[in-house]
MMTF fields as JSON, N, C-alpha, C and O atoms, coordinates in Angstrom:
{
  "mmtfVersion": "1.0.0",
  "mmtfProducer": "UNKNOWN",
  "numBonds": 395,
  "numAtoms": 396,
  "numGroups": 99,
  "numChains": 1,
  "numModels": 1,
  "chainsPerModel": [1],
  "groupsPerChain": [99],
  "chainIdList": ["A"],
  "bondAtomList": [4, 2, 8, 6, 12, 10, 16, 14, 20, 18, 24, 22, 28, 26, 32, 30, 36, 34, 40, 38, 44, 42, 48, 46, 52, 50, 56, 54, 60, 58, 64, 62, 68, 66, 72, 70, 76, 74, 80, 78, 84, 82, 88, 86, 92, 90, 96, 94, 100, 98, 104, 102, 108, 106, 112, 110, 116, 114, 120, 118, 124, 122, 128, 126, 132, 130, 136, 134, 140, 138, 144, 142, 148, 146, 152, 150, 156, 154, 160, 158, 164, 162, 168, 166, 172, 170, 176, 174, 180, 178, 184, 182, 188, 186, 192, 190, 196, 194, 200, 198, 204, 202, 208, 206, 212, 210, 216, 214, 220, 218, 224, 222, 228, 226, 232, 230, 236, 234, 240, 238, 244, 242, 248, 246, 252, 250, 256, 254, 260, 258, 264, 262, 268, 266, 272, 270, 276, 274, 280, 278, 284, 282, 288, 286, 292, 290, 296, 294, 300, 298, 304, 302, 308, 306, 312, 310, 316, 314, 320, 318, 324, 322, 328, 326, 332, 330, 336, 334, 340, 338, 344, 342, 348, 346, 352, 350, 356, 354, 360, 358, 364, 362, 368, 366, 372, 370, 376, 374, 380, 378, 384, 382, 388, 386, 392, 390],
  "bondOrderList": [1, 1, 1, 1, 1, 1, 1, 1, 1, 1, 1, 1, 1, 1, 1, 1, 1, 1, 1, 1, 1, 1, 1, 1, 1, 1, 1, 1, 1, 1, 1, 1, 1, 1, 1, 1, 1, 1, 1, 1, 1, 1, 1, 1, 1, 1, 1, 1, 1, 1, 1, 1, 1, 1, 1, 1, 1, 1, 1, 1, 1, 1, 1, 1, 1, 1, 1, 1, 1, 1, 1, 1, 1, 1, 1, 1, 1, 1, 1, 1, 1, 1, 1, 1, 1, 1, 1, 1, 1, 1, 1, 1, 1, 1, 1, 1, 1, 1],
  "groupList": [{"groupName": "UNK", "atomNameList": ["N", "CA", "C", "O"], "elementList": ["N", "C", "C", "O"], "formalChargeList": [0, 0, 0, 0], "bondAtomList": [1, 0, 2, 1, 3, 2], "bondOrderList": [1, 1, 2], "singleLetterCode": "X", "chemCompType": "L-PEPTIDE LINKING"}],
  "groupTypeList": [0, 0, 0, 0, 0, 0, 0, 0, 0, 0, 0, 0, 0, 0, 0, 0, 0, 0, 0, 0, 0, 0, 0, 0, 0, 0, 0, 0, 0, 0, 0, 0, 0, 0, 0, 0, 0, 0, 0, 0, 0, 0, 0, 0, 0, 0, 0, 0, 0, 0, 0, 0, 0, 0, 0, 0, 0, 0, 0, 0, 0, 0, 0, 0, 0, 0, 0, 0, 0, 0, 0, 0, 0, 0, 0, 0, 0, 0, 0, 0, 0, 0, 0, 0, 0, 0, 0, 0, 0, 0, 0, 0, 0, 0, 0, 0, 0, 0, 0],
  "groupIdList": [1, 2, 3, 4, 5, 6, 7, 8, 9, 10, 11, 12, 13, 14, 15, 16, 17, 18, 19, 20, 21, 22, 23, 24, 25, 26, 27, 28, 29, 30, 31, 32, 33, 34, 35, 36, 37, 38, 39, 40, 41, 42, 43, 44, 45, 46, 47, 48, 49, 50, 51, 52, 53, 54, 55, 56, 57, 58, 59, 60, 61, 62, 63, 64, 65, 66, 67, 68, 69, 70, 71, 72, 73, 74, 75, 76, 77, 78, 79, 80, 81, 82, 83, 84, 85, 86, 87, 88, 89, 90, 91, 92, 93, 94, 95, 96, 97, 98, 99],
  "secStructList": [7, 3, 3, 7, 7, 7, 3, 3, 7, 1, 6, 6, 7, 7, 7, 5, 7, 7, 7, 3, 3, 4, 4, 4, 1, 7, 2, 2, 2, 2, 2, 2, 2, 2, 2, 2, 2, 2, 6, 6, 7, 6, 6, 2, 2, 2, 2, 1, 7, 7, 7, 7, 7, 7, 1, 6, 6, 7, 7, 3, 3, 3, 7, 7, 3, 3, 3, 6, 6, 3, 3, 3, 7, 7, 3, 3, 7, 6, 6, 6, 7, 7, 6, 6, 6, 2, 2, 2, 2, 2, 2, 2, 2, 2, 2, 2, 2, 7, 7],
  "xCoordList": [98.598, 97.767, 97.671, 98.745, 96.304, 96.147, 95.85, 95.228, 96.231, 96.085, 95.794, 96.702, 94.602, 93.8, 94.414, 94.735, 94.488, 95.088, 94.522, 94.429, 94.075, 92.99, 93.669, 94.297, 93.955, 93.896, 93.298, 93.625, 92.438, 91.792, 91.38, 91.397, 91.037, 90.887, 91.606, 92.003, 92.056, 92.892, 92.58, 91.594, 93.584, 92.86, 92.855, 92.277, 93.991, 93.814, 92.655, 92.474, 91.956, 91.405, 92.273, 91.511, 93.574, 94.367, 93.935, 93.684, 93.82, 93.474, 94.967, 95.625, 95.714, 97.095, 96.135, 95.142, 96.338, 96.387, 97.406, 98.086, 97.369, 98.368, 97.764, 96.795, 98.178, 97.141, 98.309, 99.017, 98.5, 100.108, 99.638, 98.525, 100.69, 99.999, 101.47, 102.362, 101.626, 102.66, 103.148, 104.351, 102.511, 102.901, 103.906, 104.937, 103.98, 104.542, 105.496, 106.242, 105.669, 106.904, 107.997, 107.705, 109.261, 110.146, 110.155, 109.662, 110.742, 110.365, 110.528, 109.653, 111.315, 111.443, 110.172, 109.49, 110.14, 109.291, 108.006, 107.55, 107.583, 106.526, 106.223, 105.188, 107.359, 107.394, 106.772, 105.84, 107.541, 107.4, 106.32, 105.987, 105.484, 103.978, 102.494, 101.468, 103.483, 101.973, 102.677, 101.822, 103.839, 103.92, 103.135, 102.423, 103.25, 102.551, 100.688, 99.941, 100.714, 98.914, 98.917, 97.857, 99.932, 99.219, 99.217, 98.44, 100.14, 100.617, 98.861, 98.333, 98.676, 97.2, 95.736, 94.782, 96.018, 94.891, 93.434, 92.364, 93.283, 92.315, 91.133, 90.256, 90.986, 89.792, 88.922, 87.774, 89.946, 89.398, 88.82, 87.72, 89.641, 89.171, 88.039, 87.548, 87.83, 86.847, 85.288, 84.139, 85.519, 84.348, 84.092, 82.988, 85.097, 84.782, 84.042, 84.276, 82.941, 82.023, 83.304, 84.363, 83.145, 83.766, 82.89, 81.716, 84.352, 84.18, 83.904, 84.25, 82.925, 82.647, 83.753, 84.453, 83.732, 85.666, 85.064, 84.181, 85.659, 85.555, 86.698, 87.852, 86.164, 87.297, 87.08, 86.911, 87.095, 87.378, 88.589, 89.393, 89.1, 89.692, 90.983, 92.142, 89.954, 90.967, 90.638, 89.729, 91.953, 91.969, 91.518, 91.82, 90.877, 90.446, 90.936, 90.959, 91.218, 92.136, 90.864, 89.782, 91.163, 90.108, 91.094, 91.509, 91.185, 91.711, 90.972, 90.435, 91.265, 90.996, 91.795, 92.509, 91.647, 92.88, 92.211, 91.397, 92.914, 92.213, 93.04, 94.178, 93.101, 93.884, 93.224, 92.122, 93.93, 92.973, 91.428, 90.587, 91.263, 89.33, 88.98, 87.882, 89.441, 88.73, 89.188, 90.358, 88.217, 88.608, 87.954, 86.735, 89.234, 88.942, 88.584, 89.251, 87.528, 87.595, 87.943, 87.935, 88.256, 88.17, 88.226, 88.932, 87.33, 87.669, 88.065, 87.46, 89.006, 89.303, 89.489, 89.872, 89.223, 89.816, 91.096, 91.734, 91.424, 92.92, 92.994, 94.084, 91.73, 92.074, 91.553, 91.408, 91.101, 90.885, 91.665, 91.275, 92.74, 93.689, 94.423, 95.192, 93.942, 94.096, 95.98, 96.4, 96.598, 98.21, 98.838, 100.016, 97.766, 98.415, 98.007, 98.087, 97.453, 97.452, 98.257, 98.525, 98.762, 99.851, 100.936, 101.182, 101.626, 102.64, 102.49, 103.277, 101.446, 100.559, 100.594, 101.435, 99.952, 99.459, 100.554, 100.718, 101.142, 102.605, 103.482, 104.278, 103.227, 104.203, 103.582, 104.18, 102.047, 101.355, 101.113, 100.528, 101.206, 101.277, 102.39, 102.311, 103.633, 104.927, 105.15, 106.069, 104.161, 104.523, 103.612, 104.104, 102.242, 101.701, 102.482, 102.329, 103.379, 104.513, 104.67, 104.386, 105.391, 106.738, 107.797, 108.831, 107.83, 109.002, 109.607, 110.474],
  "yCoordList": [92.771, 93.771, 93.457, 93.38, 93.224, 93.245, 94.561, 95.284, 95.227, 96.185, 95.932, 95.525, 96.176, 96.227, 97.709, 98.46, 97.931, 99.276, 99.07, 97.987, 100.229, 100.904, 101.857, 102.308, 102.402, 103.59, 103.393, 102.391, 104.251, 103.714, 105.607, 106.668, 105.251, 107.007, 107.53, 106.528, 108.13, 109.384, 109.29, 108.838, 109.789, 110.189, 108.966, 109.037, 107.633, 106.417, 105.407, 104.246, 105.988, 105.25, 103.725, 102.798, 103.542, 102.718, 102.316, 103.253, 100.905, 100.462, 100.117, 99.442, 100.414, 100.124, 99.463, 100.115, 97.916, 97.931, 96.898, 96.102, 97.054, 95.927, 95.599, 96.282, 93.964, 93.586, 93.095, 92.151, 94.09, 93.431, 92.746, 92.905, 91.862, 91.692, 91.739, 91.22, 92.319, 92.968, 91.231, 91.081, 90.427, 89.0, 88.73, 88.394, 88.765, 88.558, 89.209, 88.631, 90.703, 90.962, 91.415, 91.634, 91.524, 91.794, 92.827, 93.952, 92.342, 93.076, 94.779, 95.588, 95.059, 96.67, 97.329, 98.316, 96.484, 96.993, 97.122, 98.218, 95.813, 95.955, 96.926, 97.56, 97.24, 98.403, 99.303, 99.726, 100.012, 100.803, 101.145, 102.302, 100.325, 100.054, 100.644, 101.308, 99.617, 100.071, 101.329, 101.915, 101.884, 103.615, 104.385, 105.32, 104.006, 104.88, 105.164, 105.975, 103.906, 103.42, 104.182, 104.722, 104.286, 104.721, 106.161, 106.761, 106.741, 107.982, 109.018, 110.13, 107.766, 108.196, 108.522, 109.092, 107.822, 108.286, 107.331, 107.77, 106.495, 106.379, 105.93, 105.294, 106.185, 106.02, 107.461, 107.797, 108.027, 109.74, 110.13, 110.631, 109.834, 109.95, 108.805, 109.075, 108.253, 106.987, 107.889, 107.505, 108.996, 109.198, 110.289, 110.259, 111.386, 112.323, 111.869, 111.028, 113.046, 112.957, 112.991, 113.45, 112.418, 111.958, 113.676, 114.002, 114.653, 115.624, 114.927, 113.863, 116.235, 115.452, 116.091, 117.066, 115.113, 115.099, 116.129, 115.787, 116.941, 117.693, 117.685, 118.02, 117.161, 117.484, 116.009, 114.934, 116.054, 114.499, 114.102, 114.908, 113.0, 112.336, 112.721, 113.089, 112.368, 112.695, 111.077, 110.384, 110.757, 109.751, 109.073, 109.723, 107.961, 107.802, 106.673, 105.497, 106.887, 105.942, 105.296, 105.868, 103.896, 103.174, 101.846, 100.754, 102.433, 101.38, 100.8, 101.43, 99.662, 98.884, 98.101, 97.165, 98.565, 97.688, 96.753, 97.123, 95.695, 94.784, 94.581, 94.435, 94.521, 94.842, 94.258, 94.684, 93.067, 92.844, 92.692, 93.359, 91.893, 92.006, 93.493, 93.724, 94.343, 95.483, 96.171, 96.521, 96.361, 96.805, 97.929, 98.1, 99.072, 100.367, 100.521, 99.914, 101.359, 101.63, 103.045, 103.945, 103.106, 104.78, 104.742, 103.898, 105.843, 105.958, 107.517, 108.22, 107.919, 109.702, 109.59, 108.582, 110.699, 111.538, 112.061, 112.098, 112.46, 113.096, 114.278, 114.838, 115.013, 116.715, 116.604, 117.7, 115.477, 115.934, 114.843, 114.856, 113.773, 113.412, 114.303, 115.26, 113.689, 114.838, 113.757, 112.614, 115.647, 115.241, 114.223, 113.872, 113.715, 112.302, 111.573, 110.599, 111.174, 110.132, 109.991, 108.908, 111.13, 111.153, 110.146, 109.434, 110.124, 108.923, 107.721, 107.247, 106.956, 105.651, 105.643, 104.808, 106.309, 106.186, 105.884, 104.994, 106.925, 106.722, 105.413, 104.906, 104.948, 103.856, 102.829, 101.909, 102.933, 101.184, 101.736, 100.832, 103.085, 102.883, 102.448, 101.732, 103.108, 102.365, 100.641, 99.907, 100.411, 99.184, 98.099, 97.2, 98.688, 98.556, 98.342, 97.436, 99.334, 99.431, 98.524, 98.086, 97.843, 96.727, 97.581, 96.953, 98.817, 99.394, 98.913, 99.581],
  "zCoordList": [109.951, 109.33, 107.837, 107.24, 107.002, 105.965, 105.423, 106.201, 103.905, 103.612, 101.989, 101.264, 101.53, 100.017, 99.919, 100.841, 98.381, 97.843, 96.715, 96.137, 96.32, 94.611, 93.975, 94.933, 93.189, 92.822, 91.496, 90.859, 90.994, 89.949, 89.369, 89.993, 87.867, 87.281, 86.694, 86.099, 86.383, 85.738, 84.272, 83.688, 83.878, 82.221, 80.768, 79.683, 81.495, 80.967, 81.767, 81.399, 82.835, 83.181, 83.927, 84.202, 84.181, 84.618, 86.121, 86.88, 86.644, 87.715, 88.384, 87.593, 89.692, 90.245, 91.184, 91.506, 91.803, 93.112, 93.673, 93.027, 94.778, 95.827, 96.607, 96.938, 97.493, 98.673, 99.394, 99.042, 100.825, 101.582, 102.777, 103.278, 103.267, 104.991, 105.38, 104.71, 106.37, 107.049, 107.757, 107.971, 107.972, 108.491, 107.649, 108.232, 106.217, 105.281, 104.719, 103.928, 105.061, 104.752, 105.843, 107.019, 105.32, 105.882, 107.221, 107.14, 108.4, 109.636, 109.055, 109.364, 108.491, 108.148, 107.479, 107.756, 106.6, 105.043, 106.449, 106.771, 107.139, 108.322, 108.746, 108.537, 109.6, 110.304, 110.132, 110.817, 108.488, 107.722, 107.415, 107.67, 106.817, 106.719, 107.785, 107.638, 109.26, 109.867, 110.613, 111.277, 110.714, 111.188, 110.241, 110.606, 109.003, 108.406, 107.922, 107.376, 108.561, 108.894, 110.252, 110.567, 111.052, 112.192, 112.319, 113.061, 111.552, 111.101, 110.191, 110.228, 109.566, 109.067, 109.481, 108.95, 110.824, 111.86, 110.952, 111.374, 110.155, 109.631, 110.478, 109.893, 111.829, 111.805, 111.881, 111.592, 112.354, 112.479, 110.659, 110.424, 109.787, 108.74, 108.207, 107.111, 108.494, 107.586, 108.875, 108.656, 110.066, 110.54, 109.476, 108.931, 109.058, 108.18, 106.623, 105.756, 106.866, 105.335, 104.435, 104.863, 102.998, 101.802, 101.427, 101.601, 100.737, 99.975, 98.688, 98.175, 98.267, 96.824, 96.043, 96.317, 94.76, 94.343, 92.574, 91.788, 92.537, 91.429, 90.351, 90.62, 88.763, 88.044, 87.048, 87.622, 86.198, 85.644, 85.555, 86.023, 85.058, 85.284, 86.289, 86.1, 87.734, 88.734, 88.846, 88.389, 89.777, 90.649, 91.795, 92.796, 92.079, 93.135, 94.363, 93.998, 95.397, 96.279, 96.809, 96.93, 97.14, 98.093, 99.026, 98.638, 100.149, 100.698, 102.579, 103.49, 102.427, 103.198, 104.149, 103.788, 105.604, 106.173, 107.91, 108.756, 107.802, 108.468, 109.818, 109.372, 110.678, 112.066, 113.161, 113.505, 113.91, 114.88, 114.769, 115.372, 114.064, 113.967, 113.816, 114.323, 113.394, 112.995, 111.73, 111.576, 110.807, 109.408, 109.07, 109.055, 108.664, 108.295, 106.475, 105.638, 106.153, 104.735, 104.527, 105.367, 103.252, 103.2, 101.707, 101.156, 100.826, 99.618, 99.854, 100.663, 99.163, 98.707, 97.626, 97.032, 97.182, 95.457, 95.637, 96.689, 94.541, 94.835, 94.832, 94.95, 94.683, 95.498, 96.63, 97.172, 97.403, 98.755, 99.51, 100.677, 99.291, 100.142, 101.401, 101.306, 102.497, 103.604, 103.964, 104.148, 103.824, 104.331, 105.316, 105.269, 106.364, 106.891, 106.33, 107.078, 105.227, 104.112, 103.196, 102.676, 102.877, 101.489, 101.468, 100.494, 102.689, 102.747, 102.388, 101.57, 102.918, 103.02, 101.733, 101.398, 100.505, 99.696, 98.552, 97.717, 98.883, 97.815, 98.174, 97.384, 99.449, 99.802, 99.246, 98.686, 99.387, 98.631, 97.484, 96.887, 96.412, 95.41, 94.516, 93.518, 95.146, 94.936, 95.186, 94.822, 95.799, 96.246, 94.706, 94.024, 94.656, 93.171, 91.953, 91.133, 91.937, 91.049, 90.656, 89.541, 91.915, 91.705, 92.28, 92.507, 92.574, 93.631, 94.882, 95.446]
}
């Protein structure tokens, strides 16, 4: 599983991203990864309309993940990150880090 990660916005305008492939890391960190891709349901979400995102300098997530010949997109804002996303997000933004 390949996985592109964005977060881009806020009030410095700061771009975080990471690009993982689960081939490549450690069987755990793996694991870890696609439970929580699967935990996200993203295809149920990438069918839902994109709320329009209110507020300036909010944040915006855009990620992309590649699986078996089939690749999911999704952009959200950060007042409308729906709760089986939250995990995912913090794990590849931590992972952005350097965490």
């Amino acid at each position: 599983m390949r996985i592109e990660f964005e977060r881009s916005g806020g009030f410095a305008g700061l771009v975080q991203r990471c690009c993982l492939d689960t081939e490549t890391l450690p069987p755990r960190q793996a694991r870890e990864i696609e439970q929580l891709v699967a935990a996200a349901g993203l295809p149920e979400l990438e069918a839902r309309p994109a709320p329009v995102a209110a507020g300036a300098d909010r944040f915006q997530y855009d990620l992309t993940i590649t699986q078996r010949g089939a690749s999911h997109r999704l952009r959200v804002g950060e007042g409308s990150v729906p709760p089986q996303l939250r995990p995912l997000l913090d794990r590849l933004l931590a992972h952005a880090r350097g965490s």
